[in-house]
RORO-124666 format. One line per field, with one value per residue: x, y, z of N, C-alpha, C, CB in turn. Coordinates in steps of 0.1 Angstrom, whole numbers. Each point is the difference from the previous one (the first is absolute). Glycine has a CB too. Example, Ala and Ser with C-alpha at 12.3 -4.5 7.8 and 13.67 -1.06 7.14 Angstrom:
RORO-124666
n_px <- [132, 15]
n_py <- [-57, 23]
n_pz <- [78, -19]
ca_px <- [-9, 9]
ca_py <- [12, 11]
ca_pz <- [0, 0]
c_px <- [9, -8]
c_py <- [12, 11]
c_pz <- [0, 8]
cb_px <- [-19, 12]
cb_py <- [-12, -6]
cb_pz <- [12, -22]
end
This chain:
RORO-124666
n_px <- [1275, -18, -1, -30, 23, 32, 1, 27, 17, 32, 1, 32, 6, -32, -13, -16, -22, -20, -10, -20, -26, -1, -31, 13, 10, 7, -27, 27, -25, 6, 11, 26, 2, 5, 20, 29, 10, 5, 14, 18, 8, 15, 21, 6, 7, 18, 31, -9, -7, 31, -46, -26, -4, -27, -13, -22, 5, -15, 9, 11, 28, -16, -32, 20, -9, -15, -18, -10, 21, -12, -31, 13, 10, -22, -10, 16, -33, 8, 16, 12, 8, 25, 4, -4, 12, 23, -3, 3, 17, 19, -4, 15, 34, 5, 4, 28, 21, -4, 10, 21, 15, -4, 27, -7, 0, -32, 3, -26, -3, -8, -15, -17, -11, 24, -39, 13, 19, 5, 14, 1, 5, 19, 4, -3, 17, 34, 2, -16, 6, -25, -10, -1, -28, 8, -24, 28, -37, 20, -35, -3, -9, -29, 1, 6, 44, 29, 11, -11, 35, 23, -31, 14, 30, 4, -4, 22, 10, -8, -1, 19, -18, -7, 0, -12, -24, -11, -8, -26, -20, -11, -8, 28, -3, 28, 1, 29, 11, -11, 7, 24, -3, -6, 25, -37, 24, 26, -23, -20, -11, -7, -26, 24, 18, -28, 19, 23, 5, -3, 22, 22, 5, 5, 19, 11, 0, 5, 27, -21, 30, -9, 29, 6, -29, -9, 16, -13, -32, 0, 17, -30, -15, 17, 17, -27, -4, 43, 18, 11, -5, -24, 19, 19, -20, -8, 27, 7, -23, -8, 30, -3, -14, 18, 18, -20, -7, 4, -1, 30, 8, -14, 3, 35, 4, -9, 24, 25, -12, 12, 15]
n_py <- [-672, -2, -32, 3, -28, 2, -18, 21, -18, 33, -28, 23, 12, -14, 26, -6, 2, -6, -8, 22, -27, -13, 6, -13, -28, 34, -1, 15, 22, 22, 1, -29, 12, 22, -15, -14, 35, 7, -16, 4, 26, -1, -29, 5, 31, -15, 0, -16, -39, -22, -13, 4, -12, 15, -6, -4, 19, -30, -19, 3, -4, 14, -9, 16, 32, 25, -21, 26, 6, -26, 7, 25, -9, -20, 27, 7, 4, -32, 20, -4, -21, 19, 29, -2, -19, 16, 24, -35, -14, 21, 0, -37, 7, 20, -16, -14, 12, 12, -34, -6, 30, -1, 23, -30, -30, -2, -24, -2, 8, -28, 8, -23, -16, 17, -4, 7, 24, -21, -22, 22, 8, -24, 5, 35, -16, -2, -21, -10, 6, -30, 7, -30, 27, -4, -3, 4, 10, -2, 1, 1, -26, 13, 30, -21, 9, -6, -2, 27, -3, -14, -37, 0, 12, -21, -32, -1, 22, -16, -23, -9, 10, -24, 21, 15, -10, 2, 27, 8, -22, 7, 35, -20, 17, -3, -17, 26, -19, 11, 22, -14, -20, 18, 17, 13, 4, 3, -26, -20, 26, -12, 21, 6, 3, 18, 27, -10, -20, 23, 18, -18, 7, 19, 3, -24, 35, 20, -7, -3, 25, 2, -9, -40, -4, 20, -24, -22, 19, 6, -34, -16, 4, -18, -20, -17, 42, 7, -11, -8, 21, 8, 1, 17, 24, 3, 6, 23, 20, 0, 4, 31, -1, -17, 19, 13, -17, 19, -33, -5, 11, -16, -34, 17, 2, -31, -21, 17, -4, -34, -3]
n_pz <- [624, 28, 1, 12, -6, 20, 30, -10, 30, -10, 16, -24, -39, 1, -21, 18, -31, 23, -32, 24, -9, 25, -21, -31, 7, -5, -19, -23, 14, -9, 42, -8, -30, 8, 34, -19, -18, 21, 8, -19, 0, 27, -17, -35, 23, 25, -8, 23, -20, 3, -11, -7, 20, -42, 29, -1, 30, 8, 6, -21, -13, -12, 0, -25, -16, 18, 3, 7, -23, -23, 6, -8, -24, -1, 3, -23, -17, -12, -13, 14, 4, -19, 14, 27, -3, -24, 28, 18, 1, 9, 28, -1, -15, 24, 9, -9, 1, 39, 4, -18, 10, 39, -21, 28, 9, -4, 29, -13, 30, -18, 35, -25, -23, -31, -21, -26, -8, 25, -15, -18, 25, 6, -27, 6, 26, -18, 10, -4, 48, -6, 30, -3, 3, -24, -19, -28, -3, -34, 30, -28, -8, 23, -19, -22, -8, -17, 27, -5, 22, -18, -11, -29, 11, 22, -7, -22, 21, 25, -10, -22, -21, 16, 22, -19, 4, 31, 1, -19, 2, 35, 6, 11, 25, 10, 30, -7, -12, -31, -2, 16, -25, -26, 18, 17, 15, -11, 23, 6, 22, 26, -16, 15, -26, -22, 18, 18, -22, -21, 18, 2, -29, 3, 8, -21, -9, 28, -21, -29, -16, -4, -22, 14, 8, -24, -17, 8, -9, -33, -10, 4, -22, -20, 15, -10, -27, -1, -21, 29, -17, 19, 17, -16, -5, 32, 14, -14, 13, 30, 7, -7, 25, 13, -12, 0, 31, 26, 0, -17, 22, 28, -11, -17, 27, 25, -8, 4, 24, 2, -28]
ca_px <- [-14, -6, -5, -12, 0, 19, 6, 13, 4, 18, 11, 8, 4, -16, -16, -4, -14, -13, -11, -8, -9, 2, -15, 4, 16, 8, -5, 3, -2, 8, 3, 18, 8, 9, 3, 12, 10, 6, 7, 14, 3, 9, 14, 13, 3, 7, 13, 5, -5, 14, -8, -16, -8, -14, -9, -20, 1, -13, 4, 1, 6, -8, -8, 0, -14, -10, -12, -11, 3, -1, -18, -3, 2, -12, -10, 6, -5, 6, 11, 9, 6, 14, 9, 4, 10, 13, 9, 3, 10, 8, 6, 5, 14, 5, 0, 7, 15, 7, 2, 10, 14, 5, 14, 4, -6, -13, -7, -11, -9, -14, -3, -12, -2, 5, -7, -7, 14, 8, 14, 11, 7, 15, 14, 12, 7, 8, -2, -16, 3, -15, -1, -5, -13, 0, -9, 6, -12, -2, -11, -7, -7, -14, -11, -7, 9, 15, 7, -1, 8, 18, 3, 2, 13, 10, -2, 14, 16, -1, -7, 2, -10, -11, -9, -6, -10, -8, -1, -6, -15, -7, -5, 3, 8, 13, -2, 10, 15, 2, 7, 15, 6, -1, 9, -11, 5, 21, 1, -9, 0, -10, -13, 5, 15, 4, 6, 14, 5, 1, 9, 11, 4, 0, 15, 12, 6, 3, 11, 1, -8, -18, -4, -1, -11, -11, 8, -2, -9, -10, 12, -8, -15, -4, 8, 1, -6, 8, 12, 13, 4, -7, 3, 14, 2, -8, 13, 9, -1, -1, 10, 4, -8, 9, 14, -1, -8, 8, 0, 12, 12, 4, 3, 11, 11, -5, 5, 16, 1, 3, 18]
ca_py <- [-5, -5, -12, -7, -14, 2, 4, 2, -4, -2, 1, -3, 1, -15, -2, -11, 3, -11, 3, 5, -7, -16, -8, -4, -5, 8, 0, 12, 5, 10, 13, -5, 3, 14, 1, -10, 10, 12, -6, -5, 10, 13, -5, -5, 13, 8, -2, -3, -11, -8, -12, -3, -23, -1, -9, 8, -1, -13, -13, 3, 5, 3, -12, 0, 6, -1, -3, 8, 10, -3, 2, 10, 2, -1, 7, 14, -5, -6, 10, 3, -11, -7, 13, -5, -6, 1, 12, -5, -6, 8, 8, -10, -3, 10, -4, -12, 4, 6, -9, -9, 8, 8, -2, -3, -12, 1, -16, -7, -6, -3, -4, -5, -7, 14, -6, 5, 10, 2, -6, 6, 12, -7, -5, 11, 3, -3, -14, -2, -4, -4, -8, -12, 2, 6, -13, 5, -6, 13, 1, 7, -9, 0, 9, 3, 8, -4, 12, 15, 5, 2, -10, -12, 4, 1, -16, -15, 1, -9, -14, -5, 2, -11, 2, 12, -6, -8, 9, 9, -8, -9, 9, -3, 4, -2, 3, 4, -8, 4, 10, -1, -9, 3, 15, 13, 14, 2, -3, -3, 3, -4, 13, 11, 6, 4, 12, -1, -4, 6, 8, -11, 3, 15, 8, -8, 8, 14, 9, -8, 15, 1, 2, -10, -8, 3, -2, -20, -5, 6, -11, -12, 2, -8, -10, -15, -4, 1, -10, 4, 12, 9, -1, 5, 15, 3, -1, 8, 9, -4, 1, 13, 11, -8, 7, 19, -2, 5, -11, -6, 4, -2, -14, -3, 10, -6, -11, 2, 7, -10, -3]
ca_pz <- [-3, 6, -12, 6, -3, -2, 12, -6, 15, -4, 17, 2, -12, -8, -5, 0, -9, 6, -12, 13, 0, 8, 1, -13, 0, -7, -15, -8, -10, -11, 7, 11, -13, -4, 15, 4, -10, 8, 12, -10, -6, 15, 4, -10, -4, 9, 0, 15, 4, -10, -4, 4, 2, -1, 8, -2, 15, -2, -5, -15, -6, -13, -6, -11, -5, 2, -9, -1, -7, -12, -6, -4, -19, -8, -3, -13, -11, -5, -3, 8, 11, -2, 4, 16, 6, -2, 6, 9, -5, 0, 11, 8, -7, 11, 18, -7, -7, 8, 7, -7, 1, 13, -2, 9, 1, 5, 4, 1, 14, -2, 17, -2, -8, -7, -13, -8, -2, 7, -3, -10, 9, 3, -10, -7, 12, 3, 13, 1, 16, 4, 11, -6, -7, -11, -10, -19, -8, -17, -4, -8, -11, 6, -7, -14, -2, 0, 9, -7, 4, -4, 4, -12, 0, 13, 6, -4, 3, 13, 0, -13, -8, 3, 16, -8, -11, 12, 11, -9, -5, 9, 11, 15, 1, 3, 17, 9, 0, -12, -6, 1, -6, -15, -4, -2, 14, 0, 18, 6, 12, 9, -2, 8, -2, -19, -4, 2, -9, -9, -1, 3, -14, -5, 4, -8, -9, 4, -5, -12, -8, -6, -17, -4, -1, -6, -12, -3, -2, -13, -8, 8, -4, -13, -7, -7, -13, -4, -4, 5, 0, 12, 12, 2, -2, 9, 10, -4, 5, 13, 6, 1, 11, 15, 10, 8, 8, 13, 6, -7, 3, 11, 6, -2, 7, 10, -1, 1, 15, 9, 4]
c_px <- [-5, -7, -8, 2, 15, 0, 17, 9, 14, 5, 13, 10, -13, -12, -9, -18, -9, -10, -11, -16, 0, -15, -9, 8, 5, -3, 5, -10, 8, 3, 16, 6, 8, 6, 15, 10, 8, 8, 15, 9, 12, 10, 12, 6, 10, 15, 6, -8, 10, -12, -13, -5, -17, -4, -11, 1, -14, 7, 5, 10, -4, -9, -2, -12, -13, -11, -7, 1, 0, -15, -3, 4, -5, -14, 1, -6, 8, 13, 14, 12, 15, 10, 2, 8, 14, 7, 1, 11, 14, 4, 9, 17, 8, 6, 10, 15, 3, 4, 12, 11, 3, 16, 4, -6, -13, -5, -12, -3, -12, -4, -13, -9, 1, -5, -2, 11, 6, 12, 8, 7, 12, 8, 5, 12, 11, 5, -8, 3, -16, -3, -7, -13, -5, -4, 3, -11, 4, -13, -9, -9, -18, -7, -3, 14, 18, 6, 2, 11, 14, -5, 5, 13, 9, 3, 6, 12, 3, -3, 3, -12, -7, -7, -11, -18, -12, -4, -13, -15, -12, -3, 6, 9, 13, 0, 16, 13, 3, 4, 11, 6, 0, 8, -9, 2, 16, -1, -12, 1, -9, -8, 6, 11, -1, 5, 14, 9, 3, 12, 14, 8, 3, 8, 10, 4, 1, 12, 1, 4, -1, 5, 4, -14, -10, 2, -5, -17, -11, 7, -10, -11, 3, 8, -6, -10, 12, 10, 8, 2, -9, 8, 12, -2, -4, 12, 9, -5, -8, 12, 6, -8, 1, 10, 0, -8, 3, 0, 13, 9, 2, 0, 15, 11, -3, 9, 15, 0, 4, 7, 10]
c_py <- [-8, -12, -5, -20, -4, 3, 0, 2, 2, -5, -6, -4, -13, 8, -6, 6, -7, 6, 0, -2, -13, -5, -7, -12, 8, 2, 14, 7, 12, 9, -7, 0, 10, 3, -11, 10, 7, 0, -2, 9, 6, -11, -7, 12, 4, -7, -8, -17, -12, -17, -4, -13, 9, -9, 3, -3, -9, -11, -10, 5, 11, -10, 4, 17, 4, -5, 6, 7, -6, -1, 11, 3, -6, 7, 14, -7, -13, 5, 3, -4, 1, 12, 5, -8, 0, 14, -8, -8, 8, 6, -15, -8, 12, -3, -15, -1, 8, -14, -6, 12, 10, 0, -5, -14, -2, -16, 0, -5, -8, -8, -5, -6, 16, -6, 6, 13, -4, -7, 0, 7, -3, -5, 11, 4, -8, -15, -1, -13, -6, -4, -14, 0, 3, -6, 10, -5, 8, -8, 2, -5, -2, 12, 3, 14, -4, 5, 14, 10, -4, -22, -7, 3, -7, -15, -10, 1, -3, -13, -11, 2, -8, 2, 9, 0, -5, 10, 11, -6, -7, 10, -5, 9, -3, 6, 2, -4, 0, 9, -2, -11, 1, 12, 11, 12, -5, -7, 0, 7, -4, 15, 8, 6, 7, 15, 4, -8, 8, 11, -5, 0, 9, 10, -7, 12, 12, 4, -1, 14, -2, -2, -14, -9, 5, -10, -16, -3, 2, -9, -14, -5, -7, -7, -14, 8, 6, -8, 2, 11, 10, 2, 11, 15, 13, 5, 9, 15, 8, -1, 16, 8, -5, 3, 12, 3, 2, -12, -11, 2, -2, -16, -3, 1, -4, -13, -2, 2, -15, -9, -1]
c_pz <- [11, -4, 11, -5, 0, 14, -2, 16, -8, 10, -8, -19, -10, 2, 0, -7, 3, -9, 11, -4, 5, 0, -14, -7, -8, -14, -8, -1, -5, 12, 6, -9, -2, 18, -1, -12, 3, 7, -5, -6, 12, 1, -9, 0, 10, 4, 13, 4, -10, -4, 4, 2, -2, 9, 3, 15, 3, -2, -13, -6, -9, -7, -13, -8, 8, -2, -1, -11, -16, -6, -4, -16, -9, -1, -11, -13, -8, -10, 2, 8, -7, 3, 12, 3, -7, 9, 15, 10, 2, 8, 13, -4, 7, 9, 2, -1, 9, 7, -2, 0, 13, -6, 17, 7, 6, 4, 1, 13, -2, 16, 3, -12, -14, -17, -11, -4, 10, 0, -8, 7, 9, -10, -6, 10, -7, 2, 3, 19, 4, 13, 1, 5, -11, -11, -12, -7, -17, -2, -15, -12, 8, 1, -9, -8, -3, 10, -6, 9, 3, -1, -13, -4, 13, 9, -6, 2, 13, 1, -11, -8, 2, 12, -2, -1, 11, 8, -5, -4, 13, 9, 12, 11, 8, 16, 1, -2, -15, -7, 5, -9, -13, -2, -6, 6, 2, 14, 3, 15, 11, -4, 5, -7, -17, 0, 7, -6, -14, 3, 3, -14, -6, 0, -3, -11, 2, -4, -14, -8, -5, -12, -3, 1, -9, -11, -4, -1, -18, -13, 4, -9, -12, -3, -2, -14, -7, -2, 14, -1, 9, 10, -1, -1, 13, 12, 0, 5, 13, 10, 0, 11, 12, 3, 5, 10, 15, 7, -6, 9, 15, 4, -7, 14, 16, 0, 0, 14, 7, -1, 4]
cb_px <- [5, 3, 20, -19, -23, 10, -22, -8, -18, 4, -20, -14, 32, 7, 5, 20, 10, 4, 10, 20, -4, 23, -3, -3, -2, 15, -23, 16, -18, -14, -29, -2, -16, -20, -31, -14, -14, -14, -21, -13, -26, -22, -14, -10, -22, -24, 0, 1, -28, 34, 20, -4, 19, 0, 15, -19, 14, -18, -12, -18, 8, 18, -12, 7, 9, 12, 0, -4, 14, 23, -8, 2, 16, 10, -6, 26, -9, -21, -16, -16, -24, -7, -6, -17, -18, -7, -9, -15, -17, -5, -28, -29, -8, -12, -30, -19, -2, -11, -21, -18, -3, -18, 4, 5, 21, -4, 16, 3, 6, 3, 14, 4, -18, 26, -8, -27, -7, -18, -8, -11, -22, -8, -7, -19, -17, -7, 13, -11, 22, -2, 1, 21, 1, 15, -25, 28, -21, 27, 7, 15, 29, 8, 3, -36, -21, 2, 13, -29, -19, 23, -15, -24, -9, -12, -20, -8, 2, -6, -17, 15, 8, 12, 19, 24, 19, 12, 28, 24, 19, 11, -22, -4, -18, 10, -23, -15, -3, -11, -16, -3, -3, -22, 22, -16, -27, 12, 20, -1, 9, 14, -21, -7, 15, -23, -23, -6, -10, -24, -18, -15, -10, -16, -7, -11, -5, -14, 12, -19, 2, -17, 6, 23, 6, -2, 22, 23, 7, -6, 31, 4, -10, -9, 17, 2, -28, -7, 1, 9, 10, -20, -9, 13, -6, -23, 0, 9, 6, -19, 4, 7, -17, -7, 13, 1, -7, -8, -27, -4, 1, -8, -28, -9, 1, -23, -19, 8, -22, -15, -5]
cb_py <- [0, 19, -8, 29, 1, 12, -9, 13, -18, 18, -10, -7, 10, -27, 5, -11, 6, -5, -14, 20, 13, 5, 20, 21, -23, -7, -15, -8, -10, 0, 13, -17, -9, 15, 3, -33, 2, 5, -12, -17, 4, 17, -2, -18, 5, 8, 21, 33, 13, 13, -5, 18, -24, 5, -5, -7, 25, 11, 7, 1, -19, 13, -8, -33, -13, 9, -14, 1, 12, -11, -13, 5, 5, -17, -9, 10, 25, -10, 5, 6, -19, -19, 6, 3, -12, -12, 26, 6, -12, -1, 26, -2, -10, 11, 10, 0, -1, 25, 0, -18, -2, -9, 22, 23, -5, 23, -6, -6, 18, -2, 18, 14, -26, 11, -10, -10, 20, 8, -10, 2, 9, -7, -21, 13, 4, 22, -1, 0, 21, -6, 22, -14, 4, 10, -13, -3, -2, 7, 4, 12, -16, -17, 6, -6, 12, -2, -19, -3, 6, 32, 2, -1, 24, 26, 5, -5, 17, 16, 14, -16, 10, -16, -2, -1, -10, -20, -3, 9, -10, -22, 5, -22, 9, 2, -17, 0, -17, -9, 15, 8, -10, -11, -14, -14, 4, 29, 12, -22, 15, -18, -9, -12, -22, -16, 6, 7, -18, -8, 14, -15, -12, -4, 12, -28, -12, -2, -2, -24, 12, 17, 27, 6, -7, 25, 18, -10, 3, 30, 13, 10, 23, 13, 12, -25, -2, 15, 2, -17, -7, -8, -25, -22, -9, -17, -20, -16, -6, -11, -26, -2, 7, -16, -9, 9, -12, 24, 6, 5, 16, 26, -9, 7, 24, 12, -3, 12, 23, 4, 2]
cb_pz <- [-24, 8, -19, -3, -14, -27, 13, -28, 17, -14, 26, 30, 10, 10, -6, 24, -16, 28, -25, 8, -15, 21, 19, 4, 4, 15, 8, -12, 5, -26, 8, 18, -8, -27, 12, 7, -11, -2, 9, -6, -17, 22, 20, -18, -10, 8, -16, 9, 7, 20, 0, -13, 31, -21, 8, -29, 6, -10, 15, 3, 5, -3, 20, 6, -15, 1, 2, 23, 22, 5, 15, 26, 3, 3, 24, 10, 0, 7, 3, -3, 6, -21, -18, 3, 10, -27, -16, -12, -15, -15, -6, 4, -26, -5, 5, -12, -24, 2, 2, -17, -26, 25, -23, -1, 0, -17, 11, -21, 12, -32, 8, 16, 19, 20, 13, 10, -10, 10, 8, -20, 1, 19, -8, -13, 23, 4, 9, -40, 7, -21, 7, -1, 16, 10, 16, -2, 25, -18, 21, 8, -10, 13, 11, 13, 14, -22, 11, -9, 5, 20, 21, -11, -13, 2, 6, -17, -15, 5, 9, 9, -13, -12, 15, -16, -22, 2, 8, -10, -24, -2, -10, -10, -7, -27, 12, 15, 21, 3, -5, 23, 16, -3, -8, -1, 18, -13, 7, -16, -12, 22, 1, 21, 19, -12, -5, 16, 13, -6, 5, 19, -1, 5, 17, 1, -12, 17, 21, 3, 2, 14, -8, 4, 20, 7, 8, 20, 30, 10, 6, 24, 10, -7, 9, 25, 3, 6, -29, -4, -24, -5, 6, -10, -27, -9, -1, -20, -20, -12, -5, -24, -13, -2, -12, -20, -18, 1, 5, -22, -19, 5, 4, -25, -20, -2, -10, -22, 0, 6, -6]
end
């Protein structure tokens, strides 16, 4: 496929995904949306890719929502407005839940101010690597709206619920050192080094395997709204597919070896 609003870049088993509207700051609408889907889809699919980093190209991470594109949908009859924007919705959870469940590790580059969705779109990520240009707004209360892209889920499990609350109710926004110190981002970067940094990261998990990491990570996903037993049962059957796993047998048999 050919993308106009995506820029899809493989070197070397990484995926690099530039949200491609810079005269926009990378703003969502409905054509980068289904373009960013697509994107996600080909490299959760492709075997030969062991890790992805999201980033926007410009100055900008992501500013979030379209505003024009949201005027426009006040113009739909009244009727309409609500059922629209739910099938809407539903494409933007999509996009969302590819992110949160990549079977492989996915970092955040944020290389610029990341608002609104866009700073959801870094917290479905993985890891989250920022440049200390980098601006965290949940915008969305100054549009009179709630978060709608995981943030309310994803921002207490990172932050806590009171930061959460602050972060969510006040719109402010968050600078760099902060988010490292509430635990919003995992790392900080100079501008120049953020993607070689990011990759740097990235390839840490080129020998990682895949069916264990798919496993831990999807065990991971739901564990604080799961018991123990959960976990455990979950584990049990997850491990079984871990032994029988070629990657099992060869790091077994790798490790005797240098016995």
């Amino acid at each position: 496929m050919n993308y106009e609003f995506i820029e899809l870049k493989i070197n070397d088993g990484i995926a690099f995904i530039f949200l491609n509207r810079p005269t926009k700051h990378n703003a969502l609408n409905d054509e980068i949306r289904y373009e960013l889907i697509n994107a996600l889809e080909l490299v959760s699919n492709d075997e030969k890719i062991y890790s992805v980093i999201l980033t926007g190209n410009g100055t900008s991470f992501c500013a979030g929502g379209d505003i024009e594109a949201m005027a426009k949908r006040l113009e739909f009859p009244a009727g309409e407005v609500a059922i629209k924007g739910w099938k809407r919705h539903q494409e933007i959870q999509r996009m969302i839940t590819l992110l949160h469940n990549m079977p492989k590790p996915i970092i955040a580059a944020v290389n610029g101010p990341a608002f609104g969705l866009g700073a959801d779109l870094a917290l479905a990520c993985d890891f989250i690597i920022a440049s200390i240009n980098a601006l965290f707004c949940w915008s969305y209360i100054d549009r009179a709206v709630i978060p709608d892209g995981g943030g309310m889920y994803f921002l207490p499990r990172r932050v806590g619920v009171s930061t959460a609350k602050d972060l969510i109710y006040s719109a402010r926004r968050v600078k760099p050192d902060e988010a490292l110190k509430i635990g919003l981002i995992d790392r900080c970067s100079e501008p120049d080094d953020l993607l070689s940094n990011a990759e740097k990261w990235a390839n840490t998990y080129k020998d990682t395997a895949k069916p264990a990491f798919m496993l831990s990570k999807r065990i991971v996903n739901k564990s604080l709204e799961s018991s123990l037993e959960d976990i455990f049962s979950q584990s049990n059957m997850a491990l079984g597919i871990c032994f029988s796993s070629v990657e099992h047998r060869i790091s077994v048999e790798k490790f005797l070896t240098k016995k």
